[in-house]
N, C-alpha and C positions, 0 to 999 in steps of 0.2 A: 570461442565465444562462451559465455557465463549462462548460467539459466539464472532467473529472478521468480520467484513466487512473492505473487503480492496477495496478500488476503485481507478480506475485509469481511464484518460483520453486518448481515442485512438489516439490521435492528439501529447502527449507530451511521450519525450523518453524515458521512464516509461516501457511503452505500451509495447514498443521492450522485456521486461524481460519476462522471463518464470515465472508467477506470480501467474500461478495456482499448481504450485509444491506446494506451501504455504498449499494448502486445503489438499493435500495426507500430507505433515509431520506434520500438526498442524491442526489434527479433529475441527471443528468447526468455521473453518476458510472459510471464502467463498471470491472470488473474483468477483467482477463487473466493466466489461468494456463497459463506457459510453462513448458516443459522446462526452461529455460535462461536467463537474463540475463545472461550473460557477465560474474557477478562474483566467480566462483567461490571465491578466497581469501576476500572478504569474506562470502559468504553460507555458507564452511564453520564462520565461526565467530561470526558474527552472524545473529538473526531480524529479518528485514528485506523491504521492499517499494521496489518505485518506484514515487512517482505524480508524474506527469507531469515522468520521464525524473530527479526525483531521490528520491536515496536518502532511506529514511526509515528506523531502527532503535532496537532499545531493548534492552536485557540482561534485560525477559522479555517474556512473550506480553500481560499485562493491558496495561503499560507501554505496548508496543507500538500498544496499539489506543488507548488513547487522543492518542499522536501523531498514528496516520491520521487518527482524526477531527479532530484540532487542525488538523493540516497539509489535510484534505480544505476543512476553513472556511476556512482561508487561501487556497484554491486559488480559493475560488468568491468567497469577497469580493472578491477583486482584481478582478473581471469586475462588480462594482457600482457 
């Protein structure tokens, strides 16, 4: 099984999502909400996450989540 690090910036509208549902449907999934991801231009005008150190965004919140989950399958297939 894959581990996934999703992180998310408590400042960008991201943060607003129920993000840690991720970890109960997709074992190995961990969420981390930081102050800061150092992407600050990008995160003032994008909602957006890193998992596993890349960017993942969308131009809104529904959008958004179904990348993570796209992008969280993609992370754990590769480990199959």
């Amino acid at each position: 099984m894959g581990i996934v690090i999703l992180e998310v910036c408590e400042s960008n509208p991201a943060a607003s999502l129920d993000l840690e549902k991720w970890e109960s449907e997709y074992p190995g999934t961990s969420v981390i909400r930081s102050s800061c991801l150092s992407e600050c231009e990008f995160c003032a005008a994008h909602a957006y996450v890193m998992i596993n150190g890349e960017i993942v965004s969308s131009h809104d919140l529904d959008s958004l989540s179904a990348a993570i989950r796209e992008k969280i399958e993609q992370e754990l297939n590769a480990w199959q």
